[in-house]
Every structure is written in C-alpha cells, then in structure tokens.
C-alpha positions, 0 to 999 in steps of 0.5 A, spaced: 291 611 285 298 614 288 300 607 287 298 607 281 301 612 278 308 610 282 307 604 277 306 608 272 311 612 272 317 607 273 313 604 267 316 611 264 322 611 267 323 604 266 321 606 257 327 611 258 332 607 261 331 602 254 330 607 250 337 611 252 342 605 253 347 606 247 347 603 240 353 605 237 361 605 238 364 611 234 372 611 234 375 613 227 382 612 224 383 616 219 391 613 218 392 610 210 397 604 209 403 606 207 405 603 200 412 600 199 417 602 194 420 597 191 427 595 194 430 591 188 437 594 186 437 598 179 444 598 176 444 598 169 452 600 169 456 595 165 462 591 168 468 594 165 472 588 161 479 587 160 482 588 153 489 586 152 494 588 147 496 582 142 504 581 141 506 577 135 514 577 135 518 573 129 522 568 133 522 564 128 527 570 123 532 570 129 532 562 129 533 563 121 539 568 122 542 564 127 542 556 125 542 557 118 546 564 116 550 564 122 550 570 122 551 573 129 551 580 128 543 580 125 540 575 130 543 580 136 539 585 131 533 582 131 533 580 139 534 587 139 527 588 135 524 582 138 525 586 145 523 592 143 517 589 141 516 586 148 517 593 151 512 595 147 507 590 149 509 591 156 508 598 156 500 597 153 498 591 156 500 597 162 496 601 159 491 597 158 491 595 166 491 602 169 484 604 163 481 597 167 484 600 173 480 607 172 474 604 169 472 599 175 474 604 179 468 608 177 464 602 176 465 600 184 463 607 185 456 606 181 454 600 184 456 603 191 451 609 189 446 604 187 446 599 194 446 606 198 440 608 194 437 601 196 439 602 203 436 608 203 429 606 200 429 601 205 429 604 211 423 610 208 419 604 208 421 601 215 420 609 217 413 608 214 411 601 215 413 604 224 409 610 223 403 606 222 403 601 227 404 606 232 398 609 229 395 602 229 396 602 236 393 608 238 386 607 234 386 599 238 387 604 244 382 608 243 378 603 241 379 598 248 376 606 251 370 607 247 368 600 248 370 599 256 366 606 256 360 603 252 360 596 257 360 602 263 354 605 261 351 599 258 352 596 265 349 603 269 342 603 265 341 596 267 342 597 274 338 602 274 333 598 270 333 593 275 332 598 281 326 601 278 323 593 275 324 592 282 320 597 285 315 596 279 315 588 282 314 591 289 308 597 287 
C-alpha cells in the first residue's frame, strides 16, 4: 500500500511538473519605425541671367565726314560723340555687372540656405534611424533573456521529471 500511493503520488508530481513547464516567451517592443523625410533639395530660385546693354555707334557718319568731306572739325566732333556713346555703354554695362553681381549674391545665398536645409534634414533622420537600432537592440537582448530564462526552467522541470520518473521506475 505505501508503495503504491509513493507511486502515486510521483505520478502526481510527475503530472504537475508536465503541467507547469512554460509555453510562452513574452518580450514586448513598443519602438515605431522612424519614417524618412525626403532629403531632395527644393530650390525654386531662378539663376540671375545677365542682360547687357546694346551700343550701336554711327562709324560709318565719321568715315563719311573724314574720306568724303574732309572735314576735320566735324569728324573730331563726332569722335567725341562716338566716345561719349562708348562711356555711356561702359557705364551700363557696369551697372549692368554690379545688378548681376547683386542678384547672384542673393542667389548663392538661397541655394546655400537650401543645401543646410538638406543637410540638416539628413542628419534628423540619421538621429532617428540611430535611436531605433539602439532600441532594436535592447529588444534582441532582452529577447536573448527570456529566451535563455525560458530554456533554464524548460531544462530544470525536465531534470526534475526525470528524478521522479526514475524513482517511478524504481517503486
């Protein structure tokens, strides 16, 4: 009889051990992917272009006056006039260089603004994309845990099952 209900009652023992081994692993990771933005320059400015001034002075009037008329006083007049034409197209085209001297100046300005911009955009993301990894890799450690726990308790209750089925066998 006591033999008996010894072999019962690691019979019991045994059913408990079956029935209490673990079936779950719970590791829970609550990070969401980061999301990208899209790094491409926007930059709608337009290049400034150069816009030279036109000079059309009358060579031909001075030529006229010189080899035809031969006339010295008018063709040194209208050298004058055809010099003063040149100063006067010198002076535009020079204003003309210093308007496209200012407007690339503020061109250059933007498109530096724009690539900081991207720049700055680029490295929010790599902030972002490092701040996950990192918690990536605190979830697959944690993981590795629960799992190494789970195969520790896994492997106890089956020594212990084996101890009782041993001196099941032997009752």
């Amino acid at each position: 009889v006591v033999l008996y209900a010894s072999a019962r009652g690691l019979q019991r023992l045994m059913n408990d051990k079956l029935s209490s081994l673990p079936n779950d692993i719970t590791v829970s990771f609550d990070e969401t992917i980061p999301t990208l933005t899209s790094n491409s320059l926007t930059f709608t400015t337009t290049a400034p272009t150069y816009d030279g001034p036109v000079v059309a002075p009358d060579f031909y009037d001075a030529d006229t006056w010189l080899n035809t008329e031969e006339d010295s006083e008018m063709v040194s007049s209208r050298v004058q006039i055809i010099g003063a034409q040149l100063q006067d197209f010198s002076s535009k085209v020079q204003n003309e260089v210093n308007k496209f001297n200012k407007e690339n100046v503020e061109y250059q300005a933007e498109l530096q603004r724009a690539i900081q911009n991207a720049q700055l955009s680029q490295t929010d993301d790599a902030q972002a994309l490092q701040k996950y990894q990192a918690a990536l890799q605190k979830y697959q450690s944690s993981y590795s845990q629960e799992l190494s726990n789970f195969s520790a308790k896994i492997q106890k209750q089956t020594v212990l099952y084996q101890c009782y089925q041993s001196q099941y066998a032997s009752l």
